[in-house]
C-alpha positions, 0 to 999 in steps of 0.5 A: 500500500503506498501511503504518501505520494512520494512513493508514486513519483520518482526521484532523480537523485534516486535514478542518478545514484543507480545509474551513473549514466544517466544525466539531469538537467533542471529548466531546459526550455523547449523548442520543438515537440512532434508525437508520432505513432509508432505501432502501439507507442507514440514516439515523442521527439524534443529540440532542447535551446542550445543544444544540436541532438534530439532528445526522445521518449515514448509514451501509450497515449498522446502527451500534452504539447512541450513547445516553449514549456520549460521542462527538467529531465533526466536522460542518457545519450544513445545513438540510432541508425537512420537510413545507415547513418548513426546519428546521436540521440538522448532518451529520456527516462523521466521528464517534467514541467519546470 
């Protein structure tokens, strides 16, 4: 049984002590925000100011539009093949409003 909402949310210093990969950066603005469907996910893609690399995570349903929202994340760098072409890329694991 949970008792408090602390327990529901998750904690990035908690993530960050697990996973020495993983990066967090507090009240990063958004500059582009596209959902796309891919199969039973909706891939979402974030521009991030100031920074060249797409930032992606997926969600079941729709997420609410980021564009010009401020966000804090907590991501680590990966790279995908696209059209054979490996191209940098930083998955999110947990964002948020700022």
């Amino acid at each position: 049984m949970i008792k408090s909402a602390e327990k529901i949310t998750s904690d990035p210093d908690k993530l960050l002590k697990k996973n020495t990969a993983l990066v967090h950066s507090d009240n990063q603005k958004v500059v582009s925000h596209v959902q796309r469907d891919s199969g039973d996910w909706i891939v979402n893609t974030l521009l991030i100011e100031g920074s060249d690399v797409a930032f992606k995570f997926m969600r079941k349903r729709a997420y609410r539009d980021l564009k010009g929202a401020r966000v804090n994340i907590t991501y680590y760098p990966d790279s995908e093949d696209v059209a054979g072409i490996k191209i940098e890329i930083m998955k999110i694991v947990r964002i948020r409003k700022s």
